[in-house]
N, C-alpha and C positions, 0 to 999 in steps of 0.2 A: 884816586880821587879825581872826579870830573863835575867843574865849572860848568853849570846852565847859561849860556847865552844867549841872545837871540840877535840876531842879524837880519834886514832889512835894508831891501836895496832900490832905489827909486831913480830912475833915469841915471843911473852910471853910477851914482852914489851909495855905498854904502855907508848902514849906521848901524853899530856892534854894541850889546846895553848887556849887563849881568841881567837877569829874574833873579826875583826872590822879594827884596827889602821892600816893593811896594804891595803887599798881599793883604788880602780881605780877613778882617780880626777875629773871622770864623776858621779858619782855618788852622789848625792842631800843629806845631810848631815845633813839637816835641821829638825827637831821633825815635823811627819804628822802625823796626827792620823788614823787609820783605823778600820773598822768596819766589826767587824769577827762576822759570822754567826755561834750558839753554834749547836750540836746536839739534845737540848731540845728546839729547836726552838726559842730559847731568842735570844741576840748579848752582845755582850764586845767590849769595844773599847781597841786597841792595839798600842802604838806606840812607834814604833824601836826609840833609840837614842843613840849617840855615846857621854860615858863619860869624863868628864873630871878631871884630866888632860889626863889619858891613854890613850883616842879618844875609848875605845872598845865599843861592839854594847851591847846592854842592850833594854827588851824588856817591856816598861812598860804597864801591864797589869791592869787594871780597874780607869786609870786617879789617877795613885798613885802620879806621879810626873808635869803630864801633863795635862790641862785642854784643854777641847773640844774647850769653849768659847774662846778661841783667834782666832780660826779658824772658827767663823761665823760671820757672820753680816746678818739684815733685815735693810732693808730701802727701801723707794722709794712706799712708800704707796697711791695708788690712788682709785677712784672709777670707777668701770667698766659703758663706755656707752651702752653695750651691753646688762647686767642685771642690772638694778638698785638696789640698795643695796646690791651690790655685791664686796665685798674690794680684790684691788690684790697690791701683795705685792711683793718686789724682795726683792733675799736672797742670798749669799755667801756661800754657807758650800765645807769649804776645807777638809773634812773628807772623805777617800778611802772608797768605796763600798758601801755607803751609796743607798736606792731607795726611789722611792715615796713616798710607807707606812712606812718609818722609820721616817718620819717628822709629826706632830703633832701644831696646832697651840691652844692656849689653851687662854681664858678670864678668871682675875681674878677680885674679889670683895669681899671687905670686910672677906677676909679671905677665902673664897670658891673658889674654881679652877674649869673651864668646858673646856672640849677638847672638840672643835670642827670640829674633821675629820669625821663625818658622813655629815657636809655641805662644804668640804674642796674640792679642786681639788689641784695637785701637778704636775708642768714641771720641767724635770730634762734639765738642758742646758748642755753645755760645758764648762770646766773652774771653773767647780761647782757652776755656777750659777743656782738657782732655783726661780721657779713661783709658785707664791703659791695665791689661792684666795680662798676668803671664802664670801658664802652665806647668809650676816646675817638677809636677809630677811626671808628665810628659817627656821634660829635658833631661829630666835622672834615669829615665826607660830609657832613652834614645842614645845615653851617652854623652852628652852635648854636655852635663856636669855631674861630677861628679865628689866623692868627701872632700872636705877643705872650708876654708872659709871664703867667700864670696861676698863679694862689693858691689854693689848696685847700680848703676847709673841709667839716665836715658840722655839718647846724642840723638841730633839731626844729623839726618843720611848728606850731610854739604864738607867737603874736602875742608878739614881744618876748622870746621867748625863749634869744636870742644864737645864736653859730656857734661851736664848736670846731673849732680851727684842727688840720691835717694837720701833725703831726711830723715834721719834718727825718730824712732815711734817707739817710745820706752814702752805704752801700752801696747806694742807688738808681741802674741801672746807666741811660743814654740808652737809649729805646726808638723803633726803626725802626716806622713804620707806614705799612700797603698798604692799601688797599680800594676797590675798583671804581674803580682809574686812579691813585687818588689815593697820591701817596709822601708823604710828611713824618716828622718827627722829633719825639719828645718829649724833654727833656734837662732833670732837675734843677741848680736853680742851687745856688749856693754860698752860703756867707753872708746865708742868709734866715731868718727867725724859725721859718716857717713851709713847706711843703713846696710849693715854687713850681716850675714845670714851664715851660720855654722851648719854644714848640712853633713849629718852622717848616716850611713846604714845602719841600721837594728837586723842584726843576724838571728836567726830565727830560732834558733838555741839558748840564746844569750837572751831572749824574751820569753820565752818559756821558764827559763831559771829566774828571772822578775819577779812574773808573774806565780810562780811558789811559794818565793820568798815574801810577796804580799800578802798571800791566802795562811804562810804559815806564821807570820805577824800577827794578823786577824785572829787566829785561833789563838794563840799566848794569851793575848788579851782580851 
């Protein structure tokens, strides 16, 4: 936590005053956070706020007093008809200066964590609305995941700066996915906090025998 002062020194004398409590009633007063670019190439999130009771400006530096997480939200998770097995997601981040590659969407399971921005695209809108879709036809080819159930989240790429969890989308319908060979299934669960995806392979036998069993339904009746 770091005190704004200003000091001012006039023939030998100095005079040391907090900023902050005498500001112009335009000025937005409200805790935002922003995203300062380090010269070691990392970021820190910073965000000015005016204390209380004094109202002075106070800069808090690494989410001492401030968390990121009030200022995101994900929701609005659908399947692309353009790529199949391709999930896009809207997202909120009220966080300054934020870009593309500072966003990260990440599956966990069973205790293990995989970021998946090597199959990720990222829109930055207006208003700090962002687009985020991710490839998981892509990530199932590649190995990156595989059966199991998977938890969703998206984190900024800032040391300690949490993960916002993917919102539950009861209208999230199973999604079939194809790609060089490969069948499997994406399927939302139920009763989970968070937007959890049951992904398994359909072995190419065991859809063949399916698909019998529905042609010879059809004929019975």
């Amino acid at each position: 936590m770091w005190d704004v002062f200003l000091r001012v020194r006039s023939q030998d004398i100095v005079k040391e005053a907090r900023l902050g409590n005498r500001r112009s009633p335009d000025i937005d007063s409200r805790p935002r956070p922003h995203l300062v670019r380090l010269a070691d190439a990392g970021a820190e999130v910073v965000t000015p706020y005016f204390t209380k009771p004094y109202d002075n400006l106070t800069l808090d530096v690494g989410r001492r007093k401030h968390s990121v997480r009030p200022h995101c939200t994900v929701s609005g998770a659908t399947w692309t008809e353009s790529a199949p097995g391709t999930l896009a997601l809207e997202a909120r981040i009220d966080v300054q200066g934020i870009a593309a590659e500072d966003l990260v969407v990440r599956a966990h399971r069973d205790g293990r964590t995989v970021e998946l921005d090597a199959f990720q695209t990222v829109t930055m809108g207006a208003g700090g609305r962002v687009g985020l879709r991710v490839d998981l036809a892509r990530a199932l080819a590649a190995g990156t995941l595989h059966r199991g159930d998977w938890r969703l989240s998206v984190a900024l790429r800032v040391p300690g700066a949490g993960e916002v969890p993917v919102a539950c989308d009861r209208a999230l319908p199973a999604a079939r996915i194809r790609r060089r060979g490969l069948s499997a299934y994406a399927r939302p669960l139920d009763g989970e906090n968070c937007l959890t995806l049951r992904v398994g392979i359909v072995h190419p036998v065991a859809g063949v025998r399916r698909r019998l069993r529905r042609v010879l339904r059809r004929r019975r009746a």
